[in-house]
C-alpha positions in Angstrom: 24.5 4.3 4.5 24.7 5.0 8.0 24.0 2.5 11.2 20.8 4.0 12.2 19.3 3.6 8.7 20.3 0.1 8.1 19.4 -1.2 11.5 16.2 0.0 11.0 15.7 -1.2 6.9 17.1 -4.6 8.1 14.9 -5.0 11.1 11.7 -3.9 8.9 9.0 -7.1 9.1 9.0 -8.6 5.4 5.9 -10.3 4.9 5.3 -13.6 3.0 2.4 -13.2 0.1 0.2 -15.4 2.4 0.4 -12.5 5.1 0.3 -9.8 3.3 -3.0 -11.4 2.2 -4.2 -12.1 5.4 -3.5 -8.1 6.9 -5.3 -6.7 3.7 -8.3 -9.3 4.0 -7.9 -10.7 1.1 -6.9 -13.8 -1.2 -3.5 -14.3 -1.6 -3.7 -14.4 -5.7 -5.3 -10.4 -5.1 -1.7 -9.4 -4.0 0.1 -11.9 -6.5 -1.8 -9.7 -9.1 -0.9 -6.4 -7.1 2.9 -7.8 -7.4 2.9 -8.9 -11.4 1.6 -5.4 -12.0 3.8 -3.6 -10.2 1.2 -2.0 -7.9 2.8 -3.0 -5.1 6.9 -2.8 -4.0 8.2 -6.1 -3.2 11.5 -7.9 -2.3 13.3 -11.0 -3.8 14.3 -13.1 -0.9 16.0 -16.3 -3.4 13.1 -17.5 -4.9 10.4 -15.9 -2.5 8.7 -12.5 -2.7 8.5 -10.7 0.7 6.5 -7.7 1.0 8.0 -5.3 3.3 5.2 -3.6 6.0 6.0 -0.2 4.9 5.3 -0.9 1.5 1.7 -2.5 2.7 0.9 0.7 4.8 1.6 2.8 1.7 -0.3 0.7 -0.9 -3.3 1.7 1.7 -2.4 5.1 2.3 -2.3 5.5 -1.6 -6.0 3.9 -2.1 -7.5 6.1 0.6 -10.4 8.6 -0.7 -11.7 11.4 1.2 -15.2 11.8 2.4 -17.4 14.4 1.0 -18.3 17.2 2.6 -21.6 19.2 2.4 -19.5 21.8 0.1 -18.7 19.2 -2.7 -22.2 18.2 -2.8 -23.7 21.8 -3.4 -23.1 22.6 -7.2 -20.9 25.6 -7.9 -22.9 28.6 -9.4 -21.4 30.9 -11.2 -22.6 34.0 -12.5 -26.5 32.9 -11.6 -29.0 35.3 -11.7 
């Protein structure tokens, strides 16, 4: 691993349970339940859980749903008369 990359994995803000919670706008037991399921990557700090930001920004990114556009909403002929 070079210096660049660690530097940059170490310096990474792990977030408490209790943050991560906060940042999504929810109740902590919602990402306890995200953890247990293994919806969401996590770190082992001893006995703690730490969420790592990037892994918050990606459990987002992945739950993100496109608006519609005027196409989607017209049905799709084919062969009509």
């Amino acid at each position: 691993m070079s210096n660049g990359i660690r530097s940059a994995t170490i310096a990474e803000q792990l977030l408490s349970v209790e943050a991560a919670a906060e940042r999504l706008d929810t109740k902590p037991r919602f990402v306890r339940r995200l953890i247990a399921e293994r919806r969401i990557e996590y770190h082992k700090v001893g006995r703690h859980v730490r969420i790592s930001e990037s892994a918050l920004a990606d459990f987002i990114a992945a739950g993100k749903v496109s608006q519609l556009t005027s196409a989607d909403l017209r049905p799709k002929l084919k062969g009509a008369a």
